[in-house]
C-alpha positions as CSV (number, residue, x, y, z in Angstrom):
1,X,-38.8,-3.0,5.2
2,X,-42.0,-4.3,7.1
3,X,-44.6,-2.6,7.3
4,X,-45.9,-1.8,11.2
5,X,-49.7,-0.9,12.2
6,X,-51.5,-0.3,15.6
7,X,-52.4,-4.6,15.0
8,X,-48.7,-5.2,15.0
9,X,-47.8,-7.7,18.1
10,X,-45.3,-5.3,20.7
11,X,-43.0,-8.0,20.8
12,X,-42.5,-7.8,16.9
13,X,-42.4,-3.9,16.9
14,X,-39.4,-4.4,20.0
15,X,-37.5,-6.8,17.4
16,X,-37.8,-4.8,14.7
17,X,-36.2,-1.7,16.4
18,X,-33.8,-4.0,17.9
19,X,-32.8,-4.7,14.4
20,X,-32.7,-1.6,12.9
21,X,-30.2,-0.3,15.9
22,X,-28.2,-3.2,15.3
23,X,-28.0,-2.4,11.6
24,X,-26.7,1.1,12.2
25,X,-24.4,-0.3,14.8
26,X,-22.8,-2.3,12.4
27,X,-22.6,0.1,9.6
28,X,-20.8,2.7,11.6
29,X,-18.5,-0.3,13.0
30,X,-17.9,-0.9,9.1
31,X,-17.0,2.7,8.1
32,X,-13.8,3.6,7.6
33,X,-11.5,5.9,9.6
34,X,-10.1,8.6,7.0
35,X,-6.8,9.5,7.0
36,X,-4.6,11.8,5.0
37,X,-0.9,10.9,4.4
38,X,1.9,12.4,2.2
39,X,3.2,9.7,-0.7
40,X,6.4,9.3,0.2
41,X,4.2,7.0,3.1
42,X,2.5,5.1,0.4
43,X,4.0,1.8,0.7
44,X,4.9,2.0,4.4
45,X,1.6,3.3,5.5
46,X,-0.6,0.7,3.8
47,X,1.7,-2.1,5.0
48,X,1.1,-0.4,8.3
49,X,-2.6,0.1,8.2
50,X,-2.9,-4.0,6.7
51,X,-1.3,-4.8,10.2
52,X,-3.4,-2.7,12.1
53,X,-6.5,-3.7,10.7
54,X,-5.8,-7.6,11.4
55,X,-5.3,-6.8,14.9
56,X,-8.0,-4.5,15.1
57,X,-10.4,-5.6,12.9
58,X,-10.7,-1.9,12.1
59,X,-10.4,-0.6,8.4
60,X,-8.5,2.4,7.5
61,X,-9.3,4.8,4.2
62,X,-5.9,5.8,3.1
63,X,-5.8,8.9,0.7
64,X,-2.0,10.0,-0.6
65,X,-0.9,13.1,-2.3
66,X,1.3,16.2,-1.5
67,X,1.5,17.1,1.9
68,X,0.2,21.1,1.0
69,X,-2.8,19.6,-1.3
70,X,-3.8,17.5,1.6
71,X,-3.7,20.2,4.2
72,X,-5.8,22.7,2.0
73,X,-8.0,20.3,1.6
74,X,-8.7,19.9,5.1
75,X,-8.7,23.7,5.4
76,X,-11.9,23.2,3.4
77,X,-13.3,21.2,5.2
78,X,-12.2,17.6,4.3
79,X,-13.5,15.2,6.9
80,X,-9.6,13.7,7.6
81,X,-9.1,12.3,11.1
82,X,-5.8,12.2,10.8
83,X,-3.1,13.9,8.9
84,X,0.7,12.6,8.7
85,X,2.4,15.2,6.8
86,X,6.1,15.0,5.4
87,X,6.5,18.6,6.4
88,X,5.7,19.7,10.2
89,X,5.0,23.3,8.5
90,X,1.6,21.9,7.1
91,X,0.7,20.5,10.7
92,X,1.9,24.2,12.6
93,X,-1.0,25.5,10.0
94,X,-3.5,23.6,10.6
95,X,-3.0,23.9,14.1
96,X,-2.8,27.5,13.9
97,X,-6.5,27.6,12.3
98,X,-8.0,25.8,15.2
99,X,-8.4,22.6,13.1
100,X,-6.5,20.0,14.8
101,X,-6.6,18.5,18.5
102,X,-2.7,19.3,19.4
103,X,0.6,20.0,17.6
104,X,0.8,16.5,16.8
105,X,4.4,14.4,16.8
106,X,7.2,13.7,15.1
107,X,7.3,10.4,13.7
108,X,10.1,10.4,11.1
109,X,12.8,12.0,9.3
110,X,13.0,11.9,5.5
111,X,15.7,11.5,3.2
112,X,16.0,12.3,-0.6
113,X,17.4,9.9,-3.2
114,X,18.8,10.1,-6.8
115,X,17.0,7.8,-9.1
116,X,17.2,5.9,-12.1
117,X,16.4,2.8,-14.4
118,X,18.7,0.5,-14.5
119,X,20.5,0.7,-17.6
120,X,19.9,3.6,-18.3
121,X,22.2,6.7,-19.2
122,X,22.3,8.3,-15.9
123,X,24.2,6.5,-13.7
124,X,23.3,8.3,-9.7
125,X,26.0,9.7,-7.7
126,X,25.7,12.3,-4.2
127,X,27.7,14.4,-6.2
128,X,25.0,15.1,-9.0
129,X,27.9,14.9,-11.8
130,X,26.1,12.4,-14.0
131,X,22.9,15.2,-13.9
132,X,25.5,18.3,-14.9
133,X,27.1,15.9,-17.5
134,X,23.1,14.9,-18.7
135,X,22.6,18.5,-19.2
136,X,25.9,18.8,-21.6
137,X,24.9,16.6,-23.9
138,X,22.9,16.9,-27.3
139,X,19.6,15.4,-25.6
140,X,19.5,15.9,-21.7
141,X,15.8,14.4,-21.6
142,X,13.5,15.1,-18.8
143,X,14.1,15.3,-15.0
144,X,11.8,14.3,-12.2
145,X,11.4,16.1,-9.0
146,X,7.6,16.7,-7.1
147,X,6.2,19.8,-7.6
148,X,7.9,22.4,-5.5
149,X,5.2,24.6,-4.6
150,X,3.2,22.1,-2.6
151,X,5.2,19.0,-2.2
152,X,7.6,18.8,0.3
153,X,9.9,16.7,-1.0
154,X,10.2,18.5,-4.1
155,X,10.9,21.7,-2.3
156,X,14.0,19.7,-1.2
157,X,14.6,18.5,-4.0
158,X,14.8,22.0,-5.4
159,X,17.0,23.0,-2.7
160,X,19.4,20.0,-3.4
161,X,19.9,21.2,-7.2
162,X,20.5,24.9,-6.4
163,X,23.1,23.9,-3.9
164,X,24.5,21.7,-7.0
165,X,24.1,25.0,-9.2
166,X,21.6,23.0,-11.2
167,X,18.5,24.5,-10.5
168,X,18.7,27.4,-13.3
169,X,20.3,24.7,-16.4
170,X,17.6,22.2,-15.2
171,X,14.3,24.5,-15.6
172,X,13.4,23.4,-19.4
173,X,14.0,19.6,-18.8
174,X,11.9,19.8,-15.3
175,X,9.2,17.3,-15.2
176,X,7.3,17.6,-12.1
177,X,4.9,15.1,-10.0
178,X,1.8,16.4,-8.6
179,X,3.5,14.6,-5.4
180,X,6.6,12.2,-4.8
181,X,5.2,9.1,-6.2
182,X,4.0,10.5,-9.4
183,X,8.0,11.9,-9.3
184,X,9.2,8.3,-8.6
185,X,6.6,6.8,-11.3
186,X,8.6,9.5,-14.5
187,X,11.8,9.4,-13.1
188,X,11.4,5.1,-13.2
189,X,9.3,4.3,-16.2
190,X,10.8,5.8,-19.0
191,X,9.2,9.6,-19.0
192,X,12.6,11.0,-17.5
193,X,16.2,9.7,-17.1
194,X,16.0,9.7,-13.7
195,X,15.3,12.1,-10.9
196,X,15.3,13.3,-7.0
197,X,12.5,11.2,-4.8
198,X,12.3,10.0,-1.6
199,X,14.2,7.1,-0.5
200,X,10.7,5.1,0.9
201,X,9.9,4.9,-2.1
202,X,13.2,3.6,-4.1
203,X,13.3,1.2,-1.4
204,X,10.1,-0.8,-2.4
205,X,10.2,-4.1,-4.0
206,X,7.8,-2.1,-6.9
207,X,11.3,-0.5,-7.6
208,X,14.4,-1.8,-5.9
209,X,14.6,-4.3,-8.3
210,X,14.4,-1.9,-11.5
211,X,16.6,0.8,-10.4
212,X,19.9,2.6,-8.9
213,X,20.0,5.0,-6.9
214,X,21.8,6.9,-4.2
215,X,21.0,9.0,-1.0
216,X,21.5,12.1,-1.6
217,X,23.7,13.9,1.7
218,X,20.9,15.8,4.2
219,X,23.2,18.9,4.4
220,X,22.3,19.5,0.9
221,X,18.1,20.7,2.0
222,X,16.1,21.5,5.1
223,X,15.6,18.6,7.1
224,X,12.4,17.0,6.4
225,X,10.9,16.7,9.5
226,X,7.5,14.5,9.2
227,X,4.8,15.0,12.0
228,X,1.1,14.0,12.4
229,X,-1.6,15.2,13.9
230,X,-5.3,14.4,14.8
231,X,-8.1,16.2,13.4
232,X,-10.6,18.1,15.9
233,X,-13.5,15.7,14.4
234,X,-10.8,12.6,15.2
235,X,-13.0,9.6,16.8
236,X,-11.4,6.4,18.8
237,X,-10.3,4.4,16.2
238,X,-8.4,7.5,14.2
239,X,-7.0,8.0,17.5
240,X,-6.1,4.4,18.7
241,X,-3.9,4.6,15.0
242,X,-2.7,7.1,16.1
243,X,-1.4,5.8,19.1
244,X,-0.3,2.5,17.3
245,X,2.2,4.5,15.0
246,X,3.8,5.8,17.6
247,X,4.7,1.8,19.4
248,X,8.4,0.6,18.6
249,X,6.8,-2.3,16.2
250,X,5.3,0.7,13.6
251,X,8.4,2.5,14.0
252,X,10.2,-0.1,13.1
253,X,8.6,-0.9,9.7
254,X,8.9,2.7,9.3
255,X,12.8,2.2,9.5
256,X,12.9,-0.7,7.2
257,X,11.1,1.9,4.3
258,X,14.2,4.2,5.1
259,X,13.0,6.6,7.3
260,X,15.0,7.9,10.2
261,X,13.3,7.9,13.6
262,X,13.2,11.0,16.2
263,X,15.0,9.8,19.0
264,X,11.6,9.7,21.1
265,X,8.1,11.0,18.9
266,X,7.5,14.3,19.9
């Protein structure tokens, strides 16, 4: 950085603070807007946020994980600007602690899937027989579901097997996902014979190709209502994204992942 003394021409010392201001300027143009997202948005999301930022020239920081993680995290202070959750519960919390700007909307509906490799010894049905007859034989192997306790999809998931009356004979075969896509990663690779995910994710070219699987019928769990919501700390980019996610062109790719659309966001 050059150095500036009382001999230093005024013109010179006018550039040089001209240039400095322009260097900040264009670092905080350069910084990306953070946003929070459940993994059942993984794929979607990024393709969404790729779009965005050609049109925008804006650049998006996308962290995924389970939808409670994420929201404790911004409980603590996490500097997220904006939060799309794959349980509305998550957003009614954060709301209720005085951390967001609104109660958000609701952009999708999720649905749950049975999964598994192709050729593999659990052929998928709505029914769940191939899993009860799994669990009958010598060597059941492992099961894939997200982690109940703060993933939202594996809550469903758990209340898809209960309703099944699998939930108790499934307990020592359980492997669980610290979120959705770590599900969809054992129940597809080998570490599980299949397993309950969410159908944005079986739907990807990453795994279409590899596996079966079969929606699973929503009367089965809670609905899995997916809302998001801007941060108090949410600047205009975070909230022009937002806006952007709610035009019929985003909601559309968010149809071709598999998720249902609200009738109007809300």
């Amino acid at each position: 950085m050059p150095i500036v003394t009382m001999r230093t021409p005024l013109n010179i010392i006018i550039s040089l603070a001209f240039s400095l201001l322009l260097g900040f300027t264009v670092e905080a143009r350069a910084e990306a807007v953070r946003v929070a997202a459940a993994s059942d948005l993984k794929f979607a999301l990024e393709a969404l946020a790729d779009d965005y930022a050609r049109a925008s020239g804006h650049k998006l920081d996308l962290t995924f994980g389970s939808s409670g993680l994420l929201a404790t995290q911004i409980l603590h202070g996490a500097p997220f600007q904006l939060f799309l959750s794959a349980d509305e519960s998550y957003v009614a919390e954060l709301h209720a602690a005085g951390k967001t700007q609104d109660a958000g909307e609701l952009y999708a509906l999720g649905r749950l899937v049975l999964i598994a490799p192709k050729n593999g010894r659990l052929v998928p049905d709505p029914e769940l027989k191939g899993v009860a007859w799994m669990l009958q034989s010598p060597k059941p192997g492992r099961f894939a579901i997200a982690n109940p306790e703060h993933a939202p999809y594996g809550k469903r998931a758990e209340e898809v097997l209960r309703a099944r009356g699998l939930w108790q004979a499934l307990q020592p075969h359980l492997v669980l996902g610290e979120n959705v896509s770590q599900a969809a990663q054992f129940a597809t690779s080998g570490s599980a014979v299949g397993g309950i995910v969410a159908l944005s994710l079986a739907k990807t070219p990453q795994l279409e190709s590899r596996v079966n699987y079969v929606l699973l019928p929503d009367t089965l769990h809670q609905p899995l209502r997916q809302r998001m919501v801007l941060m108090k700390n949410a600047g205009p980019v975070a909230k022009d994204f937002y806006r952007y996610l709610q035009q019929p062109a985003a909601r559309a790719v968010l149809q071709q992942y598999g998720f249902e659309l609200p009738q109007e966001p809300r």
